[in-house]
N, C-alpha and C positions, 0 to 999 in steps of 0.2 A: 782132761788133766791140765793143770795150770804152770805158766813156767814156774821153777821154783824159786830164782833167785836174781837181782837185777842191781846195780849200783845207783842209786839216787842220785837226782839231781837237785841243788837248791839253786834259787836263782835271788841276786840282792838288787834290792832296788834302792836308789840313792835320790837324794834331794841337792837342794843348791839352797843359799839368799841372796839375798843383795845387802850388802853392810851400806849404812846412812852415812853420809861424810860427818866429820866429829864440829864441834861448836868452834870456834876460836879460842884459844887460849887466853889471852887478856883484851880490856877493851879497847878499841881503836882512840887514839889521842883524840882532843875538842879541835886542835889543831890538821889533824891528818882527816882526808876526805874518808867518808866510810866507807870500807869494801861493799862488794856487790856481795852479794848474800850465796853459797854454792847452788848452781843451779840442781833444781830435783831430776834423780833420775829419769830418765822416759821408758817409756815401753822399749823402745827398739836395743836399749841397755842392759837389759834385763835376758836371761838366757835365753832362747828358743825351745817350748817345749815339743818334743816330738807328737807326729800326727797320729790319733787313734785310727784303728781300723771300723771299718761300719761292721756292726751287729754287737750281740752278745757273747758273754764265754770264753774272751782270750783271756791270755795269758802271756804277761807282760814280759819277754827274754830280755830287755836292756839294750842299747844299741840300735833301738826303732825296730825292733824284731819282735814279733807276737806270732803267738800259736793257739790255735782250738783246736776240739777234735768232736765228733757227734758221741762217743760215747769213748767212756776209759774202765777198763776192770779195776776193781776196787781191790784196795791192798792195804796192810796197818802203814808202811812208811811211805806211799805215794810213789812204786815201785815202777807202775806203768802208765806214769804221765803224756801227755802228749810233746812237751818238752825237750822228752829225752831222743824223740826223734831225731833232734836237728841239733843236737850238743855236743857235737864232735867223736861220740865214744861210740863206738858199735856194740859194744856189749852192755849199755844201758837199750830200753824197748819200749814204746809204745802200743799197746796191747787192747783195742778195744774191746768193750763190756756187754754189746747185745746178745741178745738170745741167739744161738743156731753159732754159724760160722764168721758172721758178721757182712754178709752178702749186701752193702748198699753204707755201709759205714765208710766215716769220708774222718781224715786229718786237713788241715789249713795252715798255712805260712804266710802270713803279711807282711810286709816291709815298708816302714815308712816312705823310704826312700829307693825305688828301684834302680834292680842291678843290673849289668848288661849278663846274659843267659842264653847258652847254646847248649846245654846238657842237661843232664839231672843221673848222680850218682847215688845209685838204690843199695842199702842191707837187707835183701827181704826175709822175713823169718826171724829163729830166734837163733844167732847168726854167733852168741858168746858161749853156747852148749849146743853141738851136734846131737848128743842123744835127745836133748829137747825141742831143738826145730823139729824131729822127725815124729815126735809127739803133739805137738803142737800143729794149726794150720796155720798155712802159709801161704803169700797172695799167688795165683795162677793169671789173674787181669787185671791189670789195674785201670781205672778210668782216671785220667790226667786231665788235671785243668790248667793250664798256663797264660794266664792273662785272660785274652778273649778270647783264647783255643781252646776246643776240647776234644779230647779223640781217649779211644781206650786201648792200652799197648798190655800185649802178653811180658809174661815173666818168663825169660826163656833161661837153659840151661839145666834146671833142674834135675839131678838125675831120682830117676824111681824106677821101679817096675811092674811086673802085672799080679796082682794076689794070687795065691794059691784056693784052690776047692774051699777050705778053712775057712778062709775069709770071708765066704759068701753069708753066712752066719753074722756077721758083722760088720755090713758095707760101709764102704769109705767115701763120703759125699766129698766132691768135688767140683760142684756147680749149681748152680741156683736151679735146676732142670730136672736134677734127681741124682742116680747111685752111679759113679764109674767103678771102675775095678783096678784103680792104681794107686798106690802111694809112695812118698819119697822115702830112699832109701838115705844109710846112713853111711852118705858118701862125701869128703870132703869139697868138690863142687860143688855142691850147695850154701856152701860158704862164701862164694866166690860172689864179688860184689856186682851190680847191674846197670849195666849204661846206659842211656838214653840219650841220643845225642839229637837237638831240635831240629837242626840248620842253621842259617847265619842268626848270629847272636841278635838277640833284643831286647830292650827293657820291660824289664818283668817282676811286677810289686806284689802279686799272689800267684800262690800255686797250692794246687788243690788235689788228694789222691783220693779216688773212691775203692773199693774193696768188689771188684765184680766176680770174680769165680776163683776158686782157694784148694790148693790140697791140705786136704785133711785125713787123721786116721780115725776119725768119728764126726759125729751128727752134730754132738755140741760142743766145738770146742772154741777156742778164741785166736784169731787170728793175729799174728804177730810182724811189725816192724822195725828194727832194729834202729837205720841211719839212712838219713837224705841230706845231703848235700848240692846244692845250685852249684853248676860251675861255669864258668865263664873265660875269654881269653886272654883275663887280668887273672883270674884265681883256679887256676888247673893244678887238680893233685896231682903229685908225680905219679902215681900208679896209672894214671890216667893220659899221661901229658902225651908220649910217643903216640897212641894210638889216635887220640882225641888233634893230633896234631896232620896226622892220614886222615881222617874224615872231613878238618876243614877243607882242608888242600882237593880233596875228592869233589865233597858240594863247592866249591868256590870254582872248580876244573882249574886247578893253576898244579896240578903234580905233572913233575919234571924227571928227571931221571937220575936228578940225585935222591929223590925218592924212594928209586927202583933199584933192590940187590940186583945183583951182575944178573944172576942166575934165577932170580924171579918166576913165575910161573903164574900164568893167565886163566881164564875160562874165558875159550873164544866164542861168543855169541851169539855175531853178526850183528844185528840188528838188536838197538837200545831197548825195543820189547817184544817180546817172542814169546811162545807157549812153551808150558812147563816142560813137555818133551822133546821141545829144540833145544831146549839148556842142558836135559838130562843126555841129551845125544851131542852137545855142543863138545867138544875134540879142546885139548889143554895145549897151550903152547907157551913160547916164551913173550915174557912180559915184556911191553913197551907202554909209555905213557897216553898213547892214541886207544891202545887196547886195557887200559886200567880205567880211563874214562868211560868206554863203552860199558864194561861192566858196573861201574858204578850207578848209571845213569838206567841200567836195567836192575839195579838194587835198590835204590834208594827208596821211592815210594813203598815199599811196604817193609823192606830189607835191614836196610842201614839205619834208616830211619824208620822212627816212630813204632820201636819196640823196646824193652830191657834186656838189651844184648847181654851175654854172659863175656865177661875178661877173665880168660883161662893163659894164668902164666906159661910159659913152657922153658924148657931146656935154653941157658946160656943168658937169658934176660930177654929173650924171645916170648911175646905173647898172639893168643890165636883171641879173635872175636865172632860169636858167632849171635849173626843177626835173626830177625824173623823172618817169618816161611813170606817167601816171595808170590807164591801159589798153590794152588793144590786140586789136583784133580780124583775124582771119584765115579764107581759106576760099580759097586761091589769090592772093586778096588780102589788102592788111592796110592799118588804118589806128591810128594812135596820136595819142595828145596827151600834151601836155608841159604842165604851169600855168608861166605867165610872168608875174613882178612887174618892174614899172620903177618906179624912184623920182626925181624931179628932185632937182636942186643941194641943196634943203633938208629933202630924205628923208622929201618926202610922196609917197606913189602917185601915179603918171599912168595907170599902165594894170594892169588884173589880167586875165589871160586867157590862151588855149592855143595854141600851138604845136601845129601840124596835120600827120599825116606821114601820105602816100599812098604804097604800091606801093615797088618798087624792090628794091635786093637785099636778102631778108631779112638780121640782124645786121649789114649793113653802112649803113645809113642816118646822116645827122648828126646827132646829138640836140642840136642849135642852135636855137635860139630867135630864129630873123627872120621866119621864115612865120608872122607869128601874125595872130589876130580880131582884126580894130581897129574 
């Protein structure tokens, strides 16, 4: 099924000239020396034109901004350009056009001029109709390319469940590998926008997303993006700013205790890395700056970092973040942890701590952040 409906984007592109200086108006006296003649413009006079990016198939945004994509679904008004990715509106989409789920389809962002970049704020899905993200697929990995990094970060938060007998009749591809047995439900967190936060900011003139494993409610359907936004510690959206402003302070270790609510709350444990059932048995206590460090420092590499954390507003202007799975062990069984930051109204910590997953169908579990250590 195809999304049905999307707001186009048009993009204008402008010219410049250079005006000639005008003749003289009358002729110089036989008496009066002749003027010097105006001198001709030079190059360096003349505007600066912005730098192309190497290859083929962009698409020119204005402002030294170009975009490609390896394939786009085809529509009468140009509904799901690659464009509309990066145009500010979440409820415009780029949609690509392969065959299957779109398992290895990539979008592109150049900048002529790079920007400083510590984040990257994801819509994944078809994020302007509920009932049609949950028809549509949507990414589950994405592979990131940020300059000369690459790594592939889950899409986490998602909520779905597990099919019913019924279903079986009609399996739900979820991975380049073959059939799972889950798909996204029609829950307003999945709405809810995706963070990536890099570490300390850097300059960064391409970024590049590949399409590695997707929920979907079918075999063939087309994978959708809504909005991606670069963010930086010149340009942070406000929905973002309080929390994105706890993870610098965490990677930098400069949180203090004006950071920290009165009444805060820890996951004490011990040691910066430890096995997943030292955390899961790790005792909750009150939060100090020494002990929000330590947790971080056992969160970051796989955690905090370098996944699409889900930002779940909560109650008061309080928001909860829940990162990816820090580990996970298996032997018939399996248990995982998630690190989970909440911040109140005025974007101090209440709580740092994990999100606990026991059992259930393997790849199909919620990676949500309510079951957590209090």
């Amino acid at each position: 099924m195809r999304p049905l409906f999307v707001l186009a984007l048009t993009v204008l592109a402008g010219g410049c000239s250079l005006l000639e200086p005008s003749a003289p108006s009358t002729a110089p006296s036989p008496t009066t020396p002749t003027p010097a003649a105006p001198a001709a413009a030079t190059p360096e006079s003349a505007p600066a034109k912005a730098a192309k990016p190497p290859g083929d198939g962009w698409t020119d945004l204005g402002g030294g901004r170009f975009v490609r994509a390896s394939s786009t679904l085809s529509s009468k008004n140009d509904l799901y350009v690659p464009a509309h990715l990066v145009d500010g509106d979440p409820k415009t989409t780029w949609v690509e056009g392969a065959s299957g789920v779109g398992q290895g389809e990539w979008i592109e962002l150049w900048l002529a001029e790079p920007r400083m970049v510590d984040a990257l704020l994801l819509r994944p899905g078809y994020v302007a109709s509920l009932p049609q993200l949950i028809k549509n697929a949507t990414p589950k990995v994405l592979g990131v390319q940020v300059g000369d990094e690459t790594f592939d970060a889950p899409v986490l938060g998602m909520a779905f469940s597990t099919t019913d007998a019924g279903l079986e009749e009609e399996p739900h591809l979820t991975d380049a590998t073959g059939i799972d047995d889950c798909r996204l439900e029609e829950d307003d967190n999945n709405l809810l926008p995706r963070l990536l936060f890099l570490g300390p900011a850097r300059p960064v003139q391409q970024v590049k997303l590949t399409i590695r494993e997707t929920y979907s409610p079918g075999k063939d359907l087309d994978t959708v993006l809504s909005e991606l936004t670069l963010v930086g510690p010149d340009d942070t959206p406000a929905e973002v700013a309080p929390l994105l402003t706890v993870l610098r302070a965490l990677d930098a270790e400069t949180v203090d205790g004006a950071r920290i609510a009165p009444d805060a709350r820890v996951a004490l444990l011990g040691e910066p890395r430890v096995t997943l059932m030292e955390r899961w048995k790790g005792s909750v206590g009150s939060a100090t700056p020494e002990s929000i460090l330590t947790f971080a420092k056992a969160s970051n590499a796989g955690g905090l970092q370098r996944a699409f954390g889900a930002v779940e507003p909560l109650a008061d202007g309080s928001v909860r973040f829940t990162g990816g799975a820090i580990a996970g062990d298996g032997d018939g069984e399996w248990i995982e942890a998630y690190p989970v930051l909440e911040l109140d109204g005025e974007g101090r910590i209440t709580l740092a701590t994990d999100a606990i997953r026991f059992d259930g169908a393997p790849g199909c579990h919620r990676t949500w952040g309510t079951d957590v250590q209090r």
